[in-house]
Phi, psi and omega in degrees: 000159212250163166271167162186178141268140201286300198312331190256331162306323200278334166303307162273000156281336152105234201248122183320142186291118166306134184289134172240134186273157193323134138264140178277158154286101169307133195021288189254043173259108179246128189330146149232029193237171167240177199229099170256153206200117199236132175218141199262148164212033177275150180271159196012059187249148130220149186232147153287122201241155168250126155242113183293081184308151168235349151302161166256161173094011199233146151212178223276185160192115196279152155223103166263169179053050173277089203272161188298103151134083143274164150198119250214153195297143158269165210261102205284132190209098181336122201296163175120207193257155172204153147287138174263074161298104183259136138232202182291171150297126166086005158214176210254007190251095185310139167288335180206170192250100186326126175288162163259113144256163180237129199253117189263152209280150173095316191312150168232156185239133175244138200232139145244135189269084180218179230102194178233165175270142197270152167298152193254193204243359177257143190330291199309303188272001146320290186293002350132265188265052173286350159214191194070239219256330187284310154286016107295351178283340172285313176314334187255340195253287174274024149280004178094037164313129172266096176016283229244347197273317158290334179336148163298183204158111171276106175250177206214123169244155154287109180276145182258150206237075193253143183290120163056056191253157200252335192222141185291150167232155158216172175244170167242142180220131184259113168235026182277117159248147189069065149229172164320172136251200221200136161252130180260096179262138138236146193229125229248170184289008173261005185078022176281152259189091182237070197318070177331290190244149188222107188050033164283146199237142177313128182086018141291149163224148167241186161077185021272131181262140162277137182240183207264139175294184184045039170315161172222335180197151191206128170237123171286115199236182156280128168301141190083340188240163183259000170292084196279106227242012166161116190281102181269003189288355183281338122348315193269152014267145188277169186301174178277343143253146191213158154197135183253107166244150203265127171266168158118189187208182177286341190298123177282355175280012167205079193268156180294135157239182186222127176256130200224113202221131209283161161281137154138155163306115187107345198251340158349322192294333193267347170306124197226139183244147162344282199293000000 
């Protein structure tokens, strides 16, 4: 995705559009919005997000105080390019240098805010912050933790949305950073073993995989191992487009979970986590 600056575009787009949330479009309609959906999944975070039209004719459209695991209704959001502009809540100082996405008419989109703030370098408030969330985070980044691999960070999936679909799909998203990686199985009443995800490490995505009907259990394990790092059967059955994203740290004050969140306009509402 290409860079720019946020600031002189969100000037020439003129005063951001109130969110509003999606209606799907009926049948015989043809769509003219795209369908956005912004979900934080930084740990002890809260961000404010922009999306920065790089058109004319377009305007921005805000979400503020967007706390960590939020995941917010999607948004009818006029087709074309926008910049993904993140800060803290209440400042004014980008988390990142805003990716360009381009979001299409009919289309639905989930834009996610996940990673860590990287700890800044100065002594005081290291010392400042001598436990807790702040200090694994010094821990994890100069036990050599890699910067830019943990970073905050906007990425953007294309949901998939099917009409008048007879059978489930799901995607997987590792979105634990500093953590293992991980297998997402599922397990049918004959005791079969059926393997989503295979070894995702923060920042994979799989799918969308079709799972088998008469599920019984469905687990986030340590890759390779039958060892369960989080329980979804309590989930099931899942929605008919689904995306599982496994959230959290190794920290018990952001311990992992998985947030299971439907495709579709309207289905935000509906999110549900594991834990």
């Amino acid at each position: 995705a290409a860079e720019g600056a946020a600031d002189d575009t969100a000037d020439d787009a003129g005063a951001p559009a109130p969110v509003v949330p999606a209606t799907p479009p009926a049948a015989d309609q043809q769509p003219d919005t795209a369908f956005v959906r912004v979900v934080q999944l930084s740990p002890a975070t809260s961000v404010d997000v922009v999306l920065t039209p790089t058109e004319e004719g377009l305007a921005p459209v805000e979400l503020a105080g967007l706390e960590y695991a939020a995941a917010p209704d999607y948004q009818a959001v006029t087709p074309g390019s926008y910049l993904v502009n993140a800060t803290l809540t209440g400042s004014q100082d980008a988390l990142f240098d805003p990716p360009t996405e381009t979001f299409r008419a009919g289309d639905h989109y989930t834009v996610t805010i996940s990673g860590l703030q990287v700890p800044g370098d100065d002594a005081a408030e290291a010392e400042a912050e001598g436990e807790g969330f702040g200090a694994w985070l010094r821990d994890l980044f100069g036990g050599g933790g890699d910067r830019d691999a943990l970073a905050l960070r906007a990425v953007t999936y294309q949901d998939e949305v099917r009409d008048d679909a007879t059978g489930n799909r799901v995607r997987v998203v590792n979105a634990a950073p500093g953590s293992p990686a991980f297998d997402v199985v599922a397990i049918d009443a004959a005791g079969e073993r059926h393997v989503l995800a295979d070894g995702i490490s923060f920042g994979d995505a799989v799918g969308p995989t079709d799972l088998v009907e008469g599920l019984t259990a469905l687990q986030v394990t340590a890759a390779g191992s039958e060892v369960v790092a989080v329980d979804l059967s309590g989930q099931l059955p899942l929605p008919t487009d689904a995306t599982l994203f496994i959230t959290g740290t190794t920290f018990e004050g952001a311990p992992l979970d998985v947030l299971v969140l439907p495709n579709g306009a309207g289905a935000a509402t509906d999110a549900t986590r594991a834990q």
